[in-house]
ZADO-1210 file (C-alpha; in nm, 4 decimals, padded with zeros to 6 digits):
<atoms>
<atom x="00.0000" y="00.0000" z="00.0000" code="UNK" pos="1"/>
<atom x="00.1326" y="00.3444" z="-00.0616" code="UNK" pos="2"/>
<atom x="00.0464" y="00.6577" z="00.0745" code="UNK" pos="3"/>
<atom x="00.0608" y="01.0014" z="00.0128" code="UNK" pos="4"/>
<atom x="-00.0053" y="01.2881" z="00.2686" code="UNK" pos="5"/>
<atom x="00.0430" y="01.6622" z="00.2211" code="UNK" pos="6"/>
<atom x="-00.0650" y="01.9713" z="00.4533" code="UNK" pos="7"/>
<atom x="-00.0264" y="02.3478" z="00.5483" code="UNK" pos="8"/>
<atom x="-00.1556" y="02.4424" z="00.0960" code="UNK" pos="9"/>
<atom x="-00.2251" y="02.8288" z="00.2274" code="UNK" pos="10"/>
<atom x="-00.3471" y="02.8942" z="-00.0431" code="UNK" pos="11"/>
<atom x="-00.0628" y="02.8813" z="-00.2770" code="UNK" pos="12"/>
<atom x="-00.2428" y="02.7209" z="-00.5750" code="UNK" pos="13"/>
<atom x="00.1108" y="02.6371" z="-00.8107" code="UNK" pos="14"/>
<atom x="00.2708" y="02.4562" z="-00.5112" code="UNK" pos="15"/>
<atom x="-00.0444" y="02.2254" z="-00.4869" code="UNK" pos="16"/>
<atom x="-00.0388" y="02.1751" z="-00.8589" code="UNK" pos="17"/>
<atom x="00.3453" y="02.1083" z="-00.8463" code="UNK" pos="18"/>
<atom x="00.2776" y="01.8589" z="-00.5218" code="UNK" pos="19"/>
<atom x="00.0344" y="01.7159" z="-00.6625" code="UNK" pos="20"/>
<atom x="00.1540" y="01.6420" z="-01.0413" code="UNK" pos="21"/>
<atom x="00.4680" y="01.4977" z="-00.8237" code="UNK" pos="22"/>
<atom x="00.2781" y="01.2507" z="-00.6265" code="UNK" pos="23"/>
<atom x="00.0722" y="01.1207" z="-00.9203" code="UNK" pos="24"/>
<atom x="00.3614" y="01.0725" z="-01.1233" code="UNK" pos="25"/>
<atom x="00.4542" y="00.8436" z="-00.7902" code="UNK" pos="26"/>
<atom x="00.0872" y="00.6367" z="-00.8043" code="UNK" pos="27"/>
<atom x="-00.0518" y="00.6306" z="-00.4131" code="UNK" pos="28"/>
<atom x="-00.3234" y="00.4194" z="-00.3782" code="UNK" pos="29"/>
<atom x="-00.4822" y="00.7164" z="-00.1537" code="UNK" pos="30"/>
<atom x="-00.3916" y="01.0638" z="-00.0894" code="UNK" pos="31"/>
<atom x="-00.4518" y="01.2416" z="00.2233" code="UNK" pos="32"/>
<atom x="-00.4827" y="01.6324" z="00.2443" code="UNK" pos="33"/>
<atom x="-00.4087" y="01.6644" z="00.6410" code="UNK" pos="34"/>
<atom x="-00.5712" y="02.0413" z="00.7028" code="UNK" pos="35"/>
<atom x="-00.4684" y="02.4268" z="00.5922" code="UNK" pos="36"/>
<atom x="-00.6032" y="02.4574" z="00.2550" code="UNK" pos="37"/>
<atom x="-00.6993" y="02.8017" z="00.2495" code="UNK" pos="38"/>
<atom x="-00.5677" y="03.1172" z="00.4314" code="UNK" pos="39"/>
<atom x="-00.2640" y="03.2758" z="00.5394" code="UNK" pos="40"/>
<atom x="-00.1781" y="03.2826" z="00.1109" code="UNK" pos="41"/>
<atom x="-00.3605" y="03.4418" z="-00.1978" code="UNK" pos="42"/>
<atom x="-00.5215" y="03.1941" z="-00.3865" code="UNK" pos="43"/>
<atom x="-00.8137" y="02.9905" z="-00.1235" code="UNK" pos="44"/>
<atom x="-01.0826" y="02.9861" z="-00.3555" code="UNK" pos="45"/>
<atom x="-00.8731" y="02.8491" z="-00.6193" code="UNK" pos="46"/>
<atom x="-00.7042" y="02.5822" z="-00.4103" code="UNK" pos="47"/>
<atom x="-01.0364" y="02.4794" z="-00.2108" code="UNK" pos="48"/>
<atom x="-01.1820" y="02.3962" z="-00.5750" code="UNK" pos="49"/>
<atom x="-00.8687" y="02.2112" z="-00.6737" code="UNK" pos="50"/>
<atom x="-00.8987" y="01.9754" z="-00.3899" code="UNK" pos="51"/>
<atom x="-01.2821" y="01.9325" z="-00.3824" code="UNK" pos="52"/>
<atom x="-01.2070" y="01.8257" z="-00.7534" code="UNK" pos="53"/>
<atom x="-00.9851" y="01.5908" z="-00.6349" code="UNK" pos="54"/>
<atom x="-01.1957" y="01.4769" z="-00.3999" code="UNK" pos="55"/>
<atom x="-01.4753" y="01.4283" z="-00.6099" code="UNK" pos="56"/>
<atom x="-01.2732" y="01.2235" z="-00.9009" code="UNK" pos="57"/>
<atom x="-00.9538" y="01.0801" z="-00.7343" code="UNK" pos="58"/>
<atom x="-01.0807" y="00.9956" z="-00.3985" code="UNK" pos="59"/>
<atom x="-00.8641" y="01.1913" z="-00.2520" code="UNK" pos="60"/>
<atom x="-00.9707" y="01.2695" z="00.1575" code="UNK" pos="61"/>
<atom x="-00.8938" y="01.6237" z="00.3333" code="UNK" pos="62"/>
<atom x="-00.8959" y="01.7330" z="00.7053" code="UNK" pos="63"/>
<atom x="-01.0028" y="02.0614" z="00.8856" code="UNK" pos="64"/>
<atom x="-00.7563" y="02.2384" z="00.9906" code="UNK" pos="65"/>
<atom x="-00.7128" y="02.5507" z="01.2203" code="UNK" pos="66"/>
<atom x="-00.7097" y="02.7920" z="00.9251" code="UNK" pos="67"/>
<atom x="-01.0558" y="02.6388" z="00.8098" code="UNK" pos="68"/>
<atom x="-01.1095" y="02.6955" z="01.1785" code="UNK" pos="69"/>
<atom x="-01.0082" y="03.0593" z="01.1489" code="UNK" pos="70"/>
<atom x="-01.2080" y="03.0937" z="00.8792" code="UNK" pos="71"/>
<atom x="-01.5027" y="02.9133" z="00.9532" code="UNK" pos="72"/>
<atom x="-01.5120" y="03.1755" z="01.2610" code="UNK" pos="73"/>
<atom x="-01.5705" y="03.4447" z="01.0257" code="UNK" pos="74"/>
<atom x="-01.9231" y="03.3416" z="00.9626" code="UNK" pos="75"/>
<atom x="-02.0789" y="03.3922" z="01.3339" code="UNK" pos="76"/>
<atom x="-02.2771" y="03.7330" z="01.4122" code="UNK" pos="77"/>
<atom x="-01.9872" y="03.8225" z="01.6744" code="UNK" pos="78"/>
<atom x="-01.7320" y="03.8349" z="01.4229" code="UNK" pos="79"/>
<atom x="-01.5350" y="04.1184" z="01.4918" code="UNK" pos="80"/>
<atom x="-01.5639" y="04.3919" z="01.1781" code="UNK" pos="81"/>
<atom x="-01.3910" y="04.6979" z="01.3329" code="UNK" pos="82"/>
<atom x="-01.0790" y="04.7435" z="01.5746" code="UNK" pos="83"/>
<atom x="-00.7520" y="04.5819" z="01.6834" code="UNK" pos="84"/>
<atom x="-00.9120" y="04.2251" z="01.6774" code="UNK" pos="85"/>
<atom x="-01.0724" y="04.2732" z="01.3459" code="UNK" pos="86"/>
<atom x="-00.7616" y="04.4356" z="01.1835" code="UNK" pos="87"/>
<atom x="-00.5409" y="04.0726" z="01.3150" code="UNK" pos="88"/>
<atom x="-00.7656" y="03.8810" z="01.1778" code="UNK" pos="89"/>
<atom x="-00.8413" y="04.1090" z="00.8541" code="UNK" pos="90"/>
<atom x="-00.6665" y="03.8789" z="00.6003" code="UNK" pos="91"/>
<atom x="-00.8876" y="03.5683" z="00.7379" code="UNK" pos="92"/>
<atom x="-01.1866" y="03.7892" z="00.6821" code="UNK" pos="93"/>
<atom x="-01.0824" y="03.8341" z="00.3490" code="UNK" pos="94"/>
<atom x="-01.0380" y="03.4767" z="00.2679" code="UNK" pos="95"/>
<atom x="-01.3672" y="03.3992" z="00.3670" code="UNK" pos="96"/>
<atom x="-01.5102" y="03.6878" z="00.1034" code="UNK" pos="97"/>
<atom x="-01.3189" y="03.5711" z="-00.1053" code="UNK" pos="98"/>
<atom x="-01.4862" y="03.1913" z="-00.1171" code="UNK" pos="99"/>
<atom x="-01.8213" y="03.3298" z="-00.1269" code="UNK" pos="100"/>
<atom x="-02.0271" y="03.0835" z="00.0593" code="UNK" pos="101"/>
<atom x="-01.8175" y="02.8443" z="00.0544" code="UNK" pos="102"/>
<atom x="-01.6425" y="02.7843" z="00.3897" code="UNK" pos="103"/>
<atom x="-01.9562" y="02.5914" z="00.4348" code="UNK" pos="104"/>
<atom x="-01.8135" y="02.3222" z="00.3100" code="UNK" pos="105"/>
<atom x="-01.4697" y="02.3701" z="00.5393" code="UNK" pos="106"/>
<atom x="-01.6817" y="02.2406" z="00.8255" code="UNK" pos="107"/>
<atom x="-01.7950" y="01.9160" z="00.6812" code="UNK" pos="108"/>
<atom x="-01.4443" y="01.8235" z="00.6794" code="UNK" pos="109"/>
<atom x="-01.3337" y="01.6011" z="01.0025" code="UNK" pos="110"/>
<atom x="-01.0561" y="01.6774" z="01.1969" code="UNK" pos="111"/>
<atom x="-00.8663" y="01.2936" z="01.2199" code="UNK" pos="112"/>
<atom x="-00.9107" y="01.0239" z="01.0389" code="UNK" pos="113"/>
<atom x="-00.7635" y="00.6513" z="01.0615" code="UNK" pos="114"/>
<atom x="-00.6516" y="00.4020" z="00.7748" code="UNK" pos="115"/>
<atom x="-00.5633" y="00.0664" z="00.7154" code="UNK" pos="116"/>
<atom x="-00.6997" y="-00.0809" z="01.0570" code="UNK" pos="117"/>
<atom x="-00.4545" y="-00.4375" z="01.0427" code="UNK" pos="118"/>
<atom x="-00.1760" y="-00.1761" z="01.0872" code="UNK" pos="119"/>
<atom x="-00.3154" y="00.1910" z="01.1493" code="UNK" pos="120"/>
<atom x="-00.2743" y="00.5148" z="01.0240" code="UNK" pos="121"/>
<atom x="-00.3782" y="00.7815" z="01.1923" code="UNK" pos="122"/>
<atom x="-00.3868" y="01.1305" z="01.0627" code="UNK" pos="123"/>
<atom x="-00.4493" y="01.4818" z="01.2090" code="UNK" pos="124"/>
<atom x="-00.3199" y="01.8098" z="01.1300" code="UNK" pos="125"/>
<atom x="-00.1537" y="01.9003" z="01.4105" code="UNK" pos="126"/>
<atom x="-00.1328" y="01.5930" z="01.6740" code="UNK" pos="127"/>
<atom x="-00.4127" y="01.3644" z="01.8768" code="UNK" pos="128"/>
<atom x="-00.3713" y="01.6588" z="02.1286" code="UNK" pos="129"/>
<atom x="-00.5797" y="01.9568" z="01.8890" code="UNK" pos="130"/>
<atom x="-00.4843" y="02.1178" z="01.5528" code="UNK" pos="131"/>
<atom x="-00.2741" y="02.3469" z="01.7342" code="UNK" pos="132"/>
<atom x="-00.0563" y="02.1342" z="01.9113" code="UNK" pos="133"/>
<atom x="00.1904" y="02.0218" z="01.6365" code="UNK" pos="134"/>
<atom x="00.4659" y="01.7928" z="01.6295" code="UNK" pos="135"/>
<atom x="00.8693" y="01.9244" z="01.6032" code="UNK" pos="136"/>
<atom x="01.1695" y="01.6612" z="01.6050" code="UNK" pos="137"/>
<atom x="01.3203" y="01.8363" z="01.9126" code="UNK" pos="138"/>
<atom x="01.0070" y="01.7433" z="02.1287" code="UNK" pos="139"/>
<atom x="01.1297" y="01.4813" z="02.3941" code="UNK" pos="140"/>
<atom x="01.0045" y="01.1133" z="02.3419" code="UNK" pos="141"/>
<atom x="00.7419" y="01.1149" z="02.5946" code="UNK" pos="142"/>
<atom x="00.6041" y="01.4462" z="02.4339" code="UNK" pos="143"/>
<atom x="00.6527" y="01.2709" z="02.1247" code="UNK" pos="144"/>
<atom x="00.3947" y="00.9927" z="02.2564" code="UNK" pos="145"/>
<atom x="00.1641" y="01.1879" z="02.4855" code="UNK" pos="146"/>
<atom x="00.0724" y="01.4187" z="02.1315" code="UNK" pos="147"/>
<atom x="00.0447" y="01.0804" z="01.9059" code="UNK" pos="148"/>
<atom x="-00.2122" y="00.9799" z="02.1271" code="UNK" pos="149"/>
<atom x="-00.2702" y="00.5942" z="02.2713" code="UNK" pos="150"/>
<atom x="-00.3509" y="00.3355" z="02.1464" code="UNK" pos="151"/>
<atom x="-00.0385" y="00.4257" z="01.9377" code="UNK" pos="152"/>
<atom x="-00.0915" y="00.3350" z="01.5622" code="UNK" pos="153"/>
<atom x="00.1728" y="00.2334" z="01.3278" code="UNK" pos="154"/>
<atom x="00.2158" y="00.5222" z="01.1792" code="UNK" pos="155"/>
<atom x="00.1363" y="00.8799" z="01.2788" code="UNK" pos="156"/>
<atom x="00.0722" y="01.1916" z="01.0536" code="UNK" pos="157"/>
<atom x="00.0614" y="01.5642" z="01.1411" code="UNK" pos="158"/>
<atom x="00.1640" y="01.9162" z="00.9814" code="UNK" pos="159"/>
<atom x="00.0788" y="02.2326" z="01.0741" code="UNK" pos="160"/>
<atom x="00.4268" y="02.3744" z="01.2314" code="UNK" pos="161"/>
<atom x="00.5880" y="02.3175" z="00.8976" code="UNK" pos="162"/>
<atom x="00.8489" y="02.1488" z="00.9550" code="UNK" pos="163"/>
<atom x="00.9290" y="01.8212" z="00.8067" code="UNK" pos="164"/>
<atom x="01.0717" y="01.5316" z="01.0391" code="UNK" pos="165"/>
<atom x="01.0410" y="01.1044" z="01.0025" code="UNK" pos="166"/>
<atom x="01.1084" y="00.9424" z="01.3478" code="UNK" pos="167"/>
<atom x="01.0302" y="00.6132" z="01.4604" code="UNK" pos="168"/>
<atom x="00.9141" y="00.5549" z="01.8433" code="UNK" pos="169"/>
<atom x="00.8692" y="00.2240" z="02.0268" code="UNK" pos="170"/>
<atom x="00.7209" y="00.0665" z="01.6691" code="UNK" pos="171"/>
<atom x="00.5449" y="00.3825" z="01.5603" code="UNK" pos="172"/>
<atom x="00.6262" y="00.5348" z="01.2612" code="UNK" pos="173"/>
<atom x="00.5881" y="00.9475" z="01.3335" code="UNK" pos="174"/>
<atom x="00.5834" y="01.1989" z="01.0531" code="UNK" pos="175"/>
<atom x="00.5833" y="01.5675" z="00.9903" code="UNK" pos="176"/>
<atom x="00.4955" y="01.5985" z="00.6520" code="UNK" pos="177"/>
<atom x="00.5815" y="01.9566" z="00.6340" code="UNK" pos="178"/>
<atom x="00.4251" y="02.2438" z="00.4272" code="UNK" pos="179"/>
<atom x="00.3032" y="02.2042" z="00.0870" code="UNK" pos="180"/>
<atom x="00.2830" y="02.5358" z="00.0497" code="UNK" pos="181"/>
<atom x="00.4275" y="02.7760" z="00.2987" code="UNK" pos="182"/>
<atom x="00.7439" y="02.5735" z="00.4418" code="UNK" pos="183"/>
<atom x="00.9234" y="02.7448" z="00.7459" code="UNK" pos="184"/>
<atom x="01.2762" y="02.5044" z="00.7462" code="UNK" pos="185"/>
<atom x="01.4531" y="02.7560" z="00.5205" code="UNK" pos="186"/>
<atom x="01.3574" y="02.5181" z="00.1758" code="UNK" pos="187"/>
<atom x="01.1289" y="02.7113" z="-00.0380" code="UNK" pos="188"/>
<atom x="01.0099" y="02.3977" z="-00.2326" code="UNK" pos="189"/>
<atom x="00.6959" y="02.2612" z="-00.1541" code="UNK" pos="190"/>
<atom x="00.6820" y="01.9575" z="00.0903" code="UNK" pos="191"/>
<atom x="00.5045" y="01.6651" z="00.1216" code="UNK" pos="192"/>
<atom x="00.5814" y="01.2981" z="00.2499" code="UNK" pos="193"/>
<atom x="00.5491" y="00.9505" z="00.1006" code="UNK" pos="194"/>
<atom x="00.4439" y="00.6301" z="00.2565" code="UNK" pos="195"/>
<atom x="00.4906" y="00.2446" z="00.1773" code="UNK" pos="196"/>
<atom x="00.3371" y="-00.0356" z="00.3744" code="UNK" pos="197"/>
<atom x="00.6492" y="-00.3060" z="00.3430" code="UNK" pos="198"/>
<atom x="00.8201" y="-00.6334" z="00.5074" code="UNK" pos="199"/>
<atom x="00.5196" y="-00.5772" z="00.7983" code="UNK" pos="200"/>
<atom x="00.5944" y="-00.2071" z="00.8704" code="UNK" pos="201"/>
<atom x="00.5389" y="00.1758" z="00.7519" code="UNK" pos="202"/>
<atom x="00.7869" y="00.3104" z="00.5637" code="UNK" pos="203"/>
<atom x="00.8527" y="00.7074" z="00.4730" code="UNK" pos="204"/>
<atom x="01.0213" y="00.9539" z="00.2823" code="UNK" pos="205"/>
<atom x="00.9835" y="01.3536" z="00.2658" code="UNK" pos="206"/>
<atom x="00.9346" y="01.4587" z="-00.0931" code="UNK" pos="207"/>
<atom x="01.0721" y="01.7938" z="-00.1986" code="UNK" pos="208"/>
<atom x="00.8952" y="01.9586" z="-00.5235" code="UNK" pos="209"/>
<atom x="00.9790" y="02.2609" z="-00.7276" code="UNK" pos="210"/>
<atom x="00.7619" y="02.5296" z="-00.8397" code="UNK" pos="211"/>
<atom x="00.6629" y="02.8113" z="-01.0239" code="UNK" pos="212"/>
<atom x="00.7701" y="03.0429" z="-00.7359" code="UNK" pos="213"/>
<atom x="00.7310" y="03.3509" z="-00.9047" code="UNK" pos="214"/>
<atom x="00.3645" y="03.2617" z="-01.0269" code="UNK" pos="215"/>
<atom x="00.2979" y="03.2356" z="-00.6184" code="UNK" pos="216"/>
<atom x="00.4608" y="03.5838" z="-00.5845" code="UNK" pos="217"/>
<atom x="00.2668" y="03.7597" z="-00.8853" code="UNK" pos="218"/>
<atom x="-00.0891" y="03.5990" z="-00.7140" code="UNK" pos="219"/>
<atom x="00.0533" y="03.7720" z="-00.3628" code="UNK" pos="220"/>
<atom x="00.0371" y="04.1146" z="-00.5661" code="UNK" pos="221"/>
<atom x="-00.2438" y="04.0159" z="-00.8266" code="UNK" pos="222"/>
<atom x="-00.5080" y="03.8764" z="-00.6166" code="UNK" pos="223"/>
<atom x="-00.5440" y="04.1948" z="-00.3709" code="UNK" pos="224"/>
<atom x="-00.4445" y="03.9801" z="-00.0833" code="UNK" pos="225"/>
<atom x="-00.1418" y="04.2192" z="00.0041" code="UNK" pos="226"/>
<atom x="-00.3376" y="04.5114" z="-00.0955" code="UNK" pos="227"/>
<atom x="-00.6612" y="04.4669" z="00.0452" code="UNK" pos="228"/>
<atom x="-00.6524" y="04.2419" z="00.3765" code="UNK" pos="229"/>
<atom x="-00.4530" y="04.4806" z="00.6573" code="UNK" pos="230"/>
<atom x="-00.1235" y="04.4600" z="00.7144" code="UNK" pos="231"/>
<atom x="-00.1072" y="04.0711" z="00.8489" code="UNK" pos="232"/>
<atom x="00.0001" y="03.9582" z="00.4998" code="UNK" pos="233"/>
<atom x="00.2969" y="04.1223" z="00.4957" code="UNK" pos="234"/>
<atom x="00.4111" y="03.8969" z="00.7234" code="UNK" pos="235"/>
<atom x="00.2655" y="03.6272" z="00.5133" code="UNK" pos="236"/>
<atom x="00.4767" y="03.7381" z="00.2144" code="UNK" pos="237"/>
<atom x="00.8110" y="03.7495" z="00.4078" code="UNK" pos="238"/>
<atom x="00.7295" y="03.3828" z="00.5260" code="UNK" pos="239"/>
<atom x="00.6901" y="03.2747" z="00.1605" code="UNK" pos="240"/>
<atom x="01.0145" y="03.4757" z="00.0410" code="UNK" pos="241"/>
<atom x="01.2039" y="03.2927" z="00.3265" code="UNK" pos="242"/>
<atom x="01.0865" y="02.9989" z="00.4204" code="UNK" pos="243"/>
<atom x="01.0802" y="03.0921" z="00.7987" code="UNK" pos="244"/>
<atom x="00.7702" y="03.1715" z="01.0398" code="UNK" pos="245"/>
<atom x="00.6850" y="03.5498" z="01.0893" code="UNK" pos="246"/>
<atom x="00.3092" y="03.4970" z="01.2548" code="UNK" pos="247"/>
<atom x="00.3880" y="03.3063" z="01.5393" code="UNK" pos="248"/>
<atom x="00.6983" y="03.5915" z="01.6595" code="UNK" pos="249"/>
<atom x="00.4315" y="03.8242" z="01.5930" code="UNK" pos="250"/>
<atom x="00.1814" y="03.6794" z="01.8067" code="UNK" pos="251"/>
<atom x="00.4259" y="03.6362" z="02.1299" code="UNK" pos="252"/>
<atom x="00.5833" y="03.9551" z="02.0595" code="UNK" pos="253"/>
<atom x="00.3099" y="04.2006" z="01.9696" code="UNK" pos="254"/>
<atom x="-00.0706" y="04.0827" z="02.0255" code="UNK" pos="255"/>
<atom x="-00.1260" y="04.1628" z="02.3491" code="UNK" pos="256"/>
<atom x="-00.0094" y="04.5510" z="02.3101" code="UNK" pos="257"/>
<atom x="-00.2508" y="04.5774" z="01.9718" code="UNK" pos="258"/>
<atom x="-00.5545" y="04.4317" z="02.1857" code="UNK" pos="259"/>
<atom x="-00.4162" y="04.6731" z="02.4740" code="UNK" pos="260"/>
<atom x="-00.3946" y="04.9743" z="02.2108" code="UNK" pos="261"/>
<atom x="-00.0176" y="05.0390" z="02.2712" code="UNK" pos="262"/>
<atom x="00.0832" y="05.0201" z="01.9431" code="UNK" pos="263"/>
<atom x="-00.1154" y="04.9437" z="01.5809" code="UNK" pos="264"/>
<atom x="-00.1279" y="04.5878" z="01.3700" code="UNK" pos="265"/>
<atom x="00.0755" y="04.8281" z="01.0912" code="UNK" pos="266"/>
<atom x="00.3251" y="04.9906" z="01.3588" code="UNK" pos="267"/>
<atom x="00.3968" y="04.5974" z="01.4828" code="UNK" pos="268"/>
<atom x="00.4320" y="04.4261" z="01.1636" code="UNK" pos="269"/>
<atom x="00.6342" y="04.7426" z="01.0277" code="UNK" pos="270"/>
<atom x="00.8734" y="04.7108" z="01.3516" code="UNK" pos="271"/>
<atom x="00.9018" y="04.3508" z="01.2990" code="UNK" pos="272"/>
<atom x="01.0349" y="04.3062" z="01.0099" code="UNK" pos="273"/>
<atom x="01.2604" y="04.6226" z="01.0305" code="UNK" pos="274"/>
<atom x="01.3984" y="04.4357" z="01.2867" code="UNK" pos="275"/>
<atom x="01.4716" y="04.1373" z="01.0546" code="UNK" pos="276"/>
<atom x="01.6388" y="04.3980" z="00.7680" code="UNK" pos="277"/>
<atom x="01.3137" y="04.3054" z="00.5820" code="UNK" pos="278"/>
<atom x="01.0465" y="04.5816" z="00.5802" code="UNK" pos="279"/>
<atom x="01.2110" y="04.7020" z="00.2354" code="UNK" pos="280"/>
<atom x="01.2250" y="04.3843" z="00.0204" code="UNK" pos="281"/>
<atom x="00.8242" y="04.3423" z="00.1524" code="UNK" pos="282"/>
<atom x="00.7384" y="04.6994" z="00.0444" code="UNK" pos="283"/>
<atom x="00.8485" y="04.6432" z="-00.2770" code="UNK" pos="284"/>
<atom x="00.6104" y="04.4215" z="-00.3457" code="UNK" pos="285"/>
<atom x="00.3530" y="04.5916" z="-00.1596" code="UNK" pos="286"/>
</atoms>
């Protein structure tokens, strides 16, 4: 049996394509789409059609992850439309405008599923533990096993910190598949992992695939996504042009003085990547 399993899209439509084209050409007998379709890149509606085409005609099976989450939040009444929260989450907002309806069909997606029962696969985005709690290869092993979950299946899938790692722990196979679309281990090539059932165990590899990179950058510009949803995506954009996370410093470093009104979602992102020598390479795309 051979699997394929690929995570963290954001919206970065020639990555899938790339990924995708890739893994065919490698013949899974299923493929697995482990959460983070849309947001947090330009191209959602595009992407979300992609896959539900795939779904539809290749069997293909996707999770809900915590940016269909985000999204899906967007809907309710008490979505904030004005002030510091709204302005954070501005680019999400956007995203779900931009699918027109159809983040309803985000939510019928489940968040875990679990294969090949004689030897089991179990899949999530993040870990058994929530599709925020992730999986890194510097966890220690009893982290390791308290966010795989128990009973511990032969093989264990996650993404969402986007960062690829293969371990193996006390007969269970653990992967991070990485990011399909938005990698943050320095590699801009899109990510995704490969697995074979052999000689009574799983067996994996992380695939590496090359894409029209520049046709990702002209959609940052093209699409309005840099233009139209708040300053958040400029963060976004220097996280695709390096290949290392922006939105997770900006959250410990800056959230709690936007809610408090100390400083602006602009002022922050603007200081933040001055402080990285980067606020001038983003602004020239901007």
């Amino acid at each position: 049996m051979k699997l394929a399993v690929l995570a963290d899209i954001h919206a970065n439509l020639p990555a899938l394509e790339a990924v995708t084209a890739d893994l065919e050409t490698w013949g899974p007998d299923h493929v697995v789409v482990a959460g983070d379709v849309v947001n947090r890149g330009p191209r959602s509606p595009e992407c979300l059609a992609f896959v539900q085409d795939k779904i539809q005609h290749a069997g293909w099976q996707v999770l809900k992850g915590n940016h269909e989450d985000y999204v899906i939040e967007q809907a309710k009444p008490d979505a904030p439309r004005t002030g510091p929260l709204y302005e954070i989450y501005r680019h999400t907002q956007w995203t779900y405008e931009h699918l027109n309806g159809d983040s309803q069909i985000l939510a019928t997606w489940p968040d875990d599923l679990t294969l090949h029962p004689e030897h089991p696969v179990r899949i999530a985005h993040a870990s058994a533990l929530g599709n925020t709690v992730g999986l890194f290869p510097i966890l220690a092993d009893a982290e390791l096993t308290r966010r795989v979950g128990q009973p511990a299946p032969a093989l264990f899938c996650g993404g969402h910190t986007h960062y690829p790692f293969l371990t193996r722990l006390e007969g269970t196979l653990i992967a991070n598949v990485g990011a399909a679309g938005l990698p943050f281990d320095g590699d801009r090539r899109g990510c995704y992992a490969q697995f074979t059932f052999r000689r009574g165990q799983w067996e994996g590899e992380i695939v590496r695939v090359a894409y029209d990179w520049a046709r990702t950058l002209a959609d940052f510009q093209d699409s309005g996504f840099l233009s139209q949803a708040g300053a958040m995506p400029w963060l976004v954009l220097a996280e695709f042009l390096h290949a290392k996370s922006q939105l997770y410093g900006w959250m410990q470093d800056y959230y709690e003085p936007v809610l408090a009104g100390q400083t602006t979602v602009e002022a922050s992102v603007r200081d933040q990547l001055e402080k990285q020598g980067l606020w001038d390479e983003v602004q020239h795309y901007v």
